[in-house]
Each structure stands twice: as structure tokens, then as C-alpha cells.
N, CA, C and O atoms as CSV, one atom per row, in Angstrom:
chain,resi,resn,atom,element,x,y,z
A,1,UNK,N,N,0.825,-1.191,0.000
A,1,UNK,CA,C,0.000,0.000,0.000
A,1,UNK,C,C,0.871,1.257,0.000
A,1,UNK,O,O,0.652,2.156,-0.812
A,2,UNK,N,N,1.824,1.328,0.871
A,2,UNK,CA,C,2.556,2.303,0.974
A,2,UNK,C,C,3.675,2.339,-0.330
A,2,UNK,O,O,4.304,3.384,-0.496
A,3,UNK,N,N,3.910,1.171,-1.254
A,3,UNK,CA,C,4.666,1.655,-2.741
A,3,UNK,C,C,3.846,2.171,-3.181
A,3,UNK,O,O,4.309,3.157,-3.755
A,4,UNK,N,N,2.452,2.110,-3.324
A,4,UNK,CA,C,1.873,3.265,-4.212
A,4,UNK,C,C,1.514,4.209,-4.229
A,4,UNK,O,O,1.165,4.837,-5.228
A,5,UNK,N,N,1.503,4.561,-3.110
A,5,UNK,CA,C,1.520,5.976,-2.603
A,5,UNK,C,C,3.165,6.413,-2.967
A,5,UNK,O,O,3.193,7.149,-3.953
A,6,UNK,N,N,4.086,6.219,-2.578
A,6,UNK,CA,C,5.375,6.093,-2.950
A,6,UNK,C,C,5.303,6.391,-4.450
A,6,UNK,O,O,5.858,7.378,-4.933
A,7,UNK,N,N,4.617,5.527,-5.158
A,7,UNK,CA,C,4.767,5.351,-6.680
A,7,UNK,C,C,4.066,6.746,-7.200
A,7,UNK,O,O,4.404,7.290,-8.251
A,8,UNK,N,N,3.248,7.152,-6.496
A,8,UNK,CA,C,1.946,8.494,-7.289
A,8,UNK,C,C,3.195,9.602,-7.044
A,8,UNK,O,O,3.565,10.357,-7.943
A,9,UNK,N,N,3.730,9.590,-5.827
A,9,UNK,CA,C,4.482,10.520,-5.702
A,9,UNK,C,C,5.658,10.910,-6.326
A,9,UNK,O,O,6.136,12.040,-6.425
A,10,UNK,N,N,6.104,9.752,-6.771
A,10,UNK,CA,C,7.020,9.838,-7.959
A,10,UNK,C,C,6.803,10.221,-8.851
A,10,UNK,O,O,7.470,11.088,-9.417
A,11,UNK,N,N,5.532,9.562,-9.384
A,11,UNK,CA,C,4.980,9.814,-10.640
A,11,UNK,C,C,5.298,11.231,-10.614
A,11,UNK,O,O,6.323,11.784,-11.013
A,12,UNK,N,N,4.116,11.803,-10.008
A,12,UNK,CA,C,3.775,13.305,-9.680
A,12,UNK,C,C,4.865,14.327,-9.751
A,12,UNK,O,O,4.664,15.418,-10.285
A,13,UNK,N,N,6.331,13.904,-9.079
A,13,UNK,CA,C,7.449,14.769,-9.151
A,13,UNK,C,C,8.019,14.343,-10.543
A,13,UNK,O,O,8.876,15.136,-10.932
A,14,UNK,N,N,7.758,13.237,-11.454
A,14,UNK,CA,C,8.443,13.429,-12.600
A,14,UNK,C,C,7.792,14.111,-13.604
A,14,UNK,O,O,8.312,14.637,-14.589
A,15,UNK,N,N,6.738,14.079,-13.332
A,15,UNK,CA,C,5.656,14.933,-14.297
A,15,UNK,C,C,5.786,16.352,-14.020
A,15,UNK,O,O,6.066,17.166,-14.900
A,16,UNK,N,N,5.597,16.637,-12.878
A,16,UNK,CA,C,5.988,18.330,-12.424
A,16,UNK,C,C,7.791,18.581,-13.454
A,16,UNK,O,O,8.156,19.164,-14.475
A,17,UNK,N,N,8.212,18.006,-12.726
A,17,UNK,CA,C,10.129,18.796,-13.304
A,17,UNK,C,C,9.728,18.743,-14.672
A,17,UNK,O,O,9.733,19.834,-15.242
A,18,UNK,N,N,9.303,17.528,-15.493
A,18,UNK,CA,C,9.015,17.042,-16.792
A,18,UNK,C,C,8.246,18.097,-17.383
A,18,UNK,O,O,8.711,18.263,-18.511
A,19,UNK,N,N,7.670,18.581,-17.260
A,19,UNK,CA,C,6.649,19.836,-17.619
A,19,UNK,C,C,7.103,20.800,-17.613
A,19,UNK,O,O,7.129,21.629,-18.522
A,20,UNK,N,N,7.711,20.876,-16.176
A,20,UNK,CA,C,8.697,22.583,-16.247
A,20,UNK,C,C,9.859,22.704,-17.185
A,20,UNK,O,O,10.196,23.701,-17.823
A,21,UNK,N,N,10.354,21.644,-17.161
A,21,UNK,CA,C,11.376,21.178,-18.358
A,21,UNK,C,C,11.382,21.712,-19.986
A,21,UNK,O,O,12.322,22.126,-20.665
A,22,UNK,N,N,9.936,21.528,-20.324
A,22,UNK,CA,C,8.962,21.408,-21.156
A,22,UNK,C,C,9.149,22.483,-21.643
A,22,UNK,O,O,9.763,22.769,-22.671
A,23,UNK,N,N,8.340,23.471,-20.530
A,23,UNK,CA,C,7.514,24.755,-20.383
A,23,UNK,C,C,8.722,25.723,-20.641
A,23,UNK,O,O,8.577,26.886,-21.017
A,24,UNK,N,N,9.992,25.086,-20.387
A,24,UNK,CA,C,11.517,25.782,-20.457
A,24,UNK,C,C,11.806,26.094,-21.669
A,24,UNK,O,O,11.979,27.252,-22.051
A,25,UNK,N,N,11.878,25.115,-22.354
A,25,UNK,CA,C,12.315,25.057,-23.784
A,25,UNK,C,C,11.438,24.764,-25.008
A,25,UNK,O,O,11.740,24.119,-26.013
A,26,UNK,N,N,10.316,25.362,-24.714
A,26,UNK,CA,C,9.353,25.174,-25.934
A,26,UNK,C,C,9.676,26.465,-26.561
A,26,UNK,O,O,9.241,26.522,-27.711
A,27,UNK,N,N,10.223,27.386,-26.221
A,27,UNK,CA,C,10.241,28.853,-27.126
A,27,UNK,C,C,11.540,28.470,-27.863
A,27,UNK,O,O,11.777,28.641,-29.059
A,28,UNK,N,N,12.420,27.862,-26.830
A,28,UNK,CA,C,13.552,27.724,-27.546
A,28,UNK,C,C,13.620,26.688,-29.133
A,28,UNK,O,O,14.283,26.792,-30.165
A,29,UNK,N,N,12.653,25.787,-28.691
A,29,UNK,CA,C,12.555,24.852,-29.901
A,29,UNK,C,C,11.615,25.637,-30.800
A,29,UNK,O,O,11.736,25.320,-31.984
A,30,UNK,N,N,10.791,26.491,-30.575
A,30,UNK,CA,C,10.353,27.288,-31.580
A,30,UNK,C,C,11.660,27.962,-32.303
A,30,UNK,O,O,11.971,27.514,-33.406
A,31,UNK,N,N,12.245,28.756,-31.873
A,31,UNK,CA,C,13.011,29.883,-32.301
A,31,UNK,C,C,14.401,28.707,-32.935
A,31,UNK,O,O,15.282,29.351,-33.504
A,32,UNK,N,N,14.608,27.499,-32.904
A,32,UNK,CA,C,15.406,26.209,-33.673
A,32,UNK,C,C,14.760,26.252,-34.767
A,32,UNK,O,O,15.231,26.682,-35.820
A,33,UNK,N,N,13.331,25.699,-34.579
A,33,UNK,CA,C,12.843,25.436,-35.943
A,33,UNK,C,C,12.699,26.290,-36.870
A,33,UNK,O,O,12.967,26.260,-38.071
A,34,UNK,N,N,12.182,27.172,-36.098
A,34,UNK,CA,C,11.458,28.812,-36.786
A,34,UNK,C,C,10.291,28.446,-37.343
A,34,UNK,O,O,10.163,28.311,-38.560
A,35,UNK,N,N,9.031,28.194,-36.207
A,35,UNK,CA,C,8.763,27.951,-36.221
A,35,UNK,C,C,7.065,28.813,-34.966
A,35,UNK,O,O,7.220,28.432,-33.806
A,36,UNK,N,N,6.175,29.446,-35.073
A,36,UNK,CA,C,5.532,30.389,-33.955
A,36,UNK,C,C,5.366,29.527,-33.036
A,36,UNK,O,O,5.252,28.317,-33.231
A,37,UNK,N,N,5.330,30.312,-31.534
A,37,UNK,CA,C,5.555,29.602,-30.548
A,37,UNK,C,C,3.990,28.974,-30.370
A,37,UNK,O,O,3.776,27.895,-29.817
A,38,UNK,N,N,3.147,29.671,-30.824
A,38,UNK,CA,C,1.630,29.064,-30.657
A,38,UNK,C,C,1.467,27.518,-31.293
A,38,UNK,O,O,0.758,26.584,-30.921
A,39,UNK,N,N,2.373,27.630,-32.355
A,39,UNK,CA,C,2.353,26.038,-33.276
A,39,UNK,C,C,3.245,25.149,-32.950
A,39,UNK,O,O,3.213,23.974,-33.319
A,40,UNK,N,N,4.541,25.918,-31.867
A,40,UNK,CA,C,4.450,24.886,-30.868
A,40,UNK,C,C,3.627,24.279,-30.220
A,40,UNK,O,O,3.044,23.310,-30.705
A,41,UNK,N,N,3.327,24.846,-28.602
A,41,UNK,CA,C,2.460,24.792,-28.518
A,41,UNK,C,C,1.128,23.437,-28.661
A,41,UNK,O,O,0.602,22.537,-28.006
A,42,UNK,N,N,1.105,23.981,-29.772
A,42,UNK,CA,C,-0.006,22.805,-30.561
A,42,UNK,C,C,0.049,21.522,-30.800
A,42,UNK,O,O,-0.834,20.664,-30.802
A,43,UNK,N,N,1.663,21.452,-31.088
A,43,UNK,CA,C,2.627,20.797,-31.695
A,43,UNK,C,C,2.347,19.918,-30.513
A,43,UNK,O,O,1.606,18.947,-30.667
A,44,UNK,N,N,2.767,20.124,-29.596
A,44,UNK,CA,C,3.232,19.751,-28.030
A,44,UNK,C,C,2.420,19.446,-27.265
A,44,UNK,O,O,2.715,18.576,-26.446
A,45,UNK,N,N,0.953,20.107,-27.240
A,45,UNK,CA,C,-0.174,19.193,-26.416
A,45,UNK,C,C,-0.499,18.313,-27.075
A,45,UNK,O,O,-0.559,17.199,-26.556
A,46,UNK,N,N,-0.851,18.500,-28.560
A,46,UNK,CA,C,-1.149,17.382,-29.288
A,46,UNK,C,C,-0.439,16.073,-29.257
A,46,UNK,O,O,-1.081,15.059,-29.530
A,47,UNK,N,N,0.621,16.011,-29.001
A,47,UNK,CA,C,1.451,14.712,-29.036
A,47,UNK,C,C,1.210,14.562,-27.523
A,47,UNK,O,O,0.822,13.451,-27.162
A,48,UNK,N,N,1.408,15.666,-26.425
A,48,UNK,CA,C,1.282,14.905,-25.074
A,48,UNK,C,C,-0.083,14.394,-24.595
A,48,UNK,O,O,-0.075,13.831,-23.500
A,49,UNK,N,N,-1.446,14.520,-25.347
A,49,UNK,CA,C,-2.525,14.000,-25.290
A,49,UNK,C,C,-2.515,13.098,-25.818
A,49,UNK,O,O,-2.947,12.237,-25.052
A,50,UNK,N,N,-2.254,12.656,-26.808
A,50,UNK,CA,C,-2.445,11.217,-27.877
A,50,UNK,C,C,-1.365,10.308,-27.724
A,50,UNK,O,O,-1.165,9.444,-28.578
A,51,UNK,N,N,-0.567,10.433,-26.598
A,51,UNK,CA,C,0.783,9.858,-25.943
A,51,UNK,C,C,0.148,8.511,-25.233
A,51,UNK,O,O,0.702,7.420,-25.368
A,52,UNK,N,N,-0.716,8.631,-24.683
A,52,UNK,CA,C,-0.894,7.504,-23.424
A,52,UNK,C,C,-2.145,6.725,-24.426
A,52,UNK,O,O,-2.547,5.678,-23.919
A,53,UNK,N,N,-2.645,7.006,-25.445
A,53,UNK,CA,C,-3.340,6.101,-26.374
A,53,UNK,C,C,-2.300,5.201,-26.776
A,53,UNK,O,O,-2.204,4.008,-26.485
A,54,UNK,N,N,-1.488,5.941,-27.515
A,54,UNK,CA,C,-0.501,5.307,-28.134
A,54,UNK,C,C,0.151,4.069,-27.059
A,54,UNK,O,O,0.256,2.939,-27.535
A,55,UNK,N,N,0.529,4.273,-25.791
A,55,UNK,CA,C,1.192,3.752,-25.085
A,55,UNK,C,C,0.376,2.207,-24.966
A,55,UNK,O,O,0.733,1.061,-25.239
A,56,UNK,N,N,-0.588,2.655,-24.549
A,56,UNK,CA,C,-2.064,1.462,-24.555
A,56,UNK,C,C,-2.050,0.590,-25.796
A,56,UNK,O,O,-1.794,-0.612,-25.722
A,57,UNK,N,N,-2.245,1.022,-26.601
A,57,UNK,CA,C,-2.266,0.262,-28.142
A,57,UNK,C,C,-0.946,-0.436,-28.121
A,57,UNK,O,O,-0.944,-1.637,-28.392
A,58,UNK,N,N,0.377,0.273,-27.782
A,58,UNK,CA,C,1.394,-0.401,-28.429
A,58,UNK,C,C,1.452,-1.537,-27.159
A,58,UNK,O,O,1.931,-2.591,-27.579
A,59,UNK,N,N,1.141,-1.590,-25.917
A,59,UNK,CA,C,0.888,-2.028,-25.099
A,59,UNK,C,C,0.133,-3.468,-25.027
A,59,UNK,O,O,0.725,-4.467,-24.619
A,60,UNK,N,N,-1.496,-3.498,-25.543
A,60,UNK,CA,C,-2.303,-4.698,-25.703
A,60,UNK,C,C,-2.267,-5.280,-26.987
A,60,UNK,O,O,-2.764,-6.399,-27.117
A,61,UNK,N,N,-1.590,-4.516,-28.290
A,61,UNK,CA,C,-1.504,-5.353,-29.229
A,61,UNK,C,C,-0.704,-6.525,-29.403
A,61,UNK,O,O,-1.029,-7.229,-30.359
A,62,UNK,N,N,0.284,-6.914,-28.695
A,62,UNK,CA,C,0.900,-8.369,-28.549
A,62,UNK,C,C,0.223,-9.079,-27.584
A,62,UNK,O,O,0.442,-10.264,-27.331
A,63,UNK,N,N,-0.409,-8.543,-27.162
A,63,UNK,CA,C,-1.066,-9.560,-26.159
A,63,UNK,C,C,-2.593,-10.155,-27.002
A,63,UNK,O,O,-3.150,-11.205,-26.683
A,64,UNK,N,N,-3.046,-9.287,-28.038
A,64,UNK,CA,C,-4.161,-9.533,-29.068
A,64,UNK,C,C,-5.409,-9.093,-28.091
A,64,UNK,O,O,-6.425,-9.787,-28.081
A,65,UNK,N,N,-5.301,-7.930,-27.280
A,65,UNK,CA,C,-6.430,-7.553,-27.283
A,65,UNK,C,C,-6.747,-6.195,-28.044
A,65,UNK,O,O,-6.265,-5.126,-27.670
A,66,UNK,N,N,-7.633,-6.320,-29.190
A,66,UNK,CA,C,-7.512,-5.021,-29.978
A,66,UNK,C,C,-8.631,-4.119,-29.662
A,66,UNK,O,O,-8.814,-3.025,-30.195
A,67,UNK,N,N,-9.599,-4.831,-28.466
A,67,UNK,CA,C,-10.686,-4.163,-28.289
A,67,UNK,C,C,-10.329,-2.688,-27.386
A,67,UNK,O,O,-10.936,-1.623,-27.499
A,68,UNK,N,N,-9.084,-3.001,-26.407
A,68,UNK,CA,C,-8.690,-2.194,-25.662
A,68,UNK,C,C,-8.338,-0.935,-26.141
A,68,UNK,O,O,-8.984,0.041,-25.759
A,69,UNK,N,N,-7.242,-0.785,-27.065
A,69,UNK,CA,C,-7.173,0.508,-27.561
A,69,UNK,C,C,-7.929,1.258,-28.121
A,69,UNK,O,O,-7.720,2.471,-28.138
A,70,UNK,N,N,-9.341,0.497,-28.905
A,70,UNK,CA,C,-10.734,1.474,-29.595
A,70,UNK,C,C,-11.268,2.057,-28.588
A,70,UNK,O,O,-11.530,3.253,-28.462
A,71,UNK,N,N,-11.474,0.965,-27.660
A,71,UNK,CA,C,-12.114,1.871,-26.813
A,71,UNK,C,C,-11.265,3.121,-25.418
A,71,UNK,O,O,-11.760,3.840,-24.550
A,72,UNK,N,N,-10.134,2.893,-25.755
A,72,UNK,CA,C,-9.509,3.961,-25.334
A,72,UNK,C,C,-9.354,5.522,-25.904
A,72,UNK,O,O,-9.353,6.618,-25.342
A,73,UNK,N,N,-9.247,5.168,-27.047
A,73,UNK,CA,C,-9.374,6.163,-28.011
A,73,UNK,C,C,-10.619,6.925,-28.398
A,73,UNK,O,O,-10.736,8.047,-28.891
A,74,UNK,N,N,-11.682,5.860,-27.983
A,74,UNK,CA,C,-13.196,6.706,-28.373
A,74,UNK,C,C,-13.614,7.180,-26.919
A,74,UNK,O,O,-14.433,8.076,-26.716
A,75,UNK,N,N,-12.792,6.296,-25.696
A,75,UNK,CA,C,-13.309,7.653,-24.486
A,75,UNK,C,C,-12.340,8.125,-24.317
A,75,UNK,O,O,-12.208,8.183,-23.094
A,76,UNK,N,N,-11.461,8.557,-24.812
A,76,UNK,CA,C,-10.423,9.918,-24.686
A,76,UNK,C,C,-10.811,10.818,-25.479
A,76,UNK,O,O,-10.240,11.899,-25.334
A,77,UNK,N,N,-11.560,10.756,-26.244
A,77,UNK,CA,C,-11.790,11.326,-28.063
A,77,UNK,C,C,-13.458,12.431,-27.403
A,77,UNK,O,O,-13.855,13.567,-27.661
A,78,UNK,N,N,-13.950,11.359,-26.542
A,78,UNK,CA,C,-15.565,11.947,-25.974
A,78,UNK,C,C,-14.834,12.727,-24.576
A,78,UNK,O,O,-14.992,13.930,-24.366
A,79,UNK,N,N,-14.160,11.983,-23.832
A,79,UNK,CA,C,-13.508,13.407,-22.763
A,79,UNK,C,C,-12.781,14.274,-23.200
A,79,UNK,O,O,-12.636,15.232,-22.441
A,80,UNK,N,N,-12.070,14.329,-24.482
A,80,UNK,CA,C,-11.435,15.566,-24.335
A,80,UNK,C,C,-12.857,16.856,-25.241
A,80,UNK,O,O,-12.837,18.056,-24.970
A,81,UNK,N,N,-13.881,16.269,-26.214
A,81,UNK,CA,C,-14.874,17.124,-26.698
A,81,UNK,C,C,-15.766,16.924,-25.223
A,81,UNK,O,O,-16.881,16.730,-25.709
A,82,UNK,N,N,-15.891,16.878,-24.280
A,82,UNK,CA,C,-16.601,17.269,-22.910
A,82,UNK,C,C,-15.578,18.335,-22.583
A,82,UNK,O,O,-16.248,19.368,-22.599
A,83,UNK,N,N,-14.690,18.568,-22.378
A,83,UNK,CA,C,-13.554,19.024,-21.493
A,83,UNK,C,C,-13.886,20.373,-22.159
A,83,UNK,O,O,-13.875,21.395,-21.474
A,84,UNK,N,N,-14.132,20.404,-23.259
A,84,UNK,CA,C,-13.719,21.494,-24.614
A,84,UNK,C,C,-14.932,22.137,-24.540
A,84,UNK,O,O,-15.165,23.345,-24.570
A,85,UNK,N,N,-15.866,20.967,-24.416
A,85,UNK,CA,C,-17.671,22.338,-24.796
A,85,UNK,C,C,-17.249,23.129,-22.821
A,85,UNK,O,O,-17.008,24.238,-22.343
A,86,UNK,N,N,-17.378,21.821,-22.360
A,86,UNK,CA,C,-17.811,22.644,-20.768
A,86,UNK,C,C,-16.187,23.879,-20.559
A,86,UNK,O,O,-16.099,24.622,-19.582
């Protein structure tokens, strides 16, 4: 019980630095590419939202469950258009 609490907290501090990390050098990788920082940005949530689908899929497809990733994808797809109207 107490590794996973242990474990969230980890999680939690790698995601925090990981973000600030992020949040550090996204202008800079704009101003590499040449590229507006808004299409960063875009660039950059978009891949960090559709990240943990991906992870899932690449995840249950050797194991042959293919039902898992559709339906990951169609309730990530309906929470993020909830997230968006509200």
C-alpha cells in the first residue's frame, strides 16, 4: 500500500520537473525550428494528449487484445470534446 503511494508521488514529481522542463524550452525549440511559438504549442499538447493512447495500443496489441485501444481512443476522443464544450 505504501509503494503506491510512494509510486503516485514519484509519478507526480516526474511529471511536475518534466513539464517545467517542457515549459523551459518550448520557445527555444520554436526559435530552432522557426517555427511560432503558438504552433508549438499545438505541436506539443497534441502529441502529449495522444501519448498515453498510443502507449495502450502499443501495449495490448501483442497480447491480441484489440478491443482495448478502440475503446480507449473513443473515451479519450468523448472526454477531451466534454472538457472542450464545458
Amino acid at each position: 500500500m505504501y509503494f503506491s503511494y510512494l509510486l503516485l508521488a514519484g509519478s507526480l514529481a516526474a511529471l511536475a520537473i518534466s513539464s517545467n522542463f517542457v515549459e523551459r524550452n518550448a520557445f527555444r525549440i520554436a526559435e530552432y525550428l522557426k517555427i511560432g511559438e503558438l504552433a508549438t504549442g499545438f505541436i506539443l499538447l497534441s502529441i502529449s494528449t495522444s501519448l498515453p493512447e498510443f502507449a495502450i495500443a502499443v501495449i495490448s496489441a501483442p497480447a491480441g487484445d484489440g478491443a482495448v485501444p478502440i475503446g480507449n481512443v473513443f473515451g479519450s476522443n468523448i472526454a477531451d470534446v466534454l472538457v472542450v464544450i464545458a
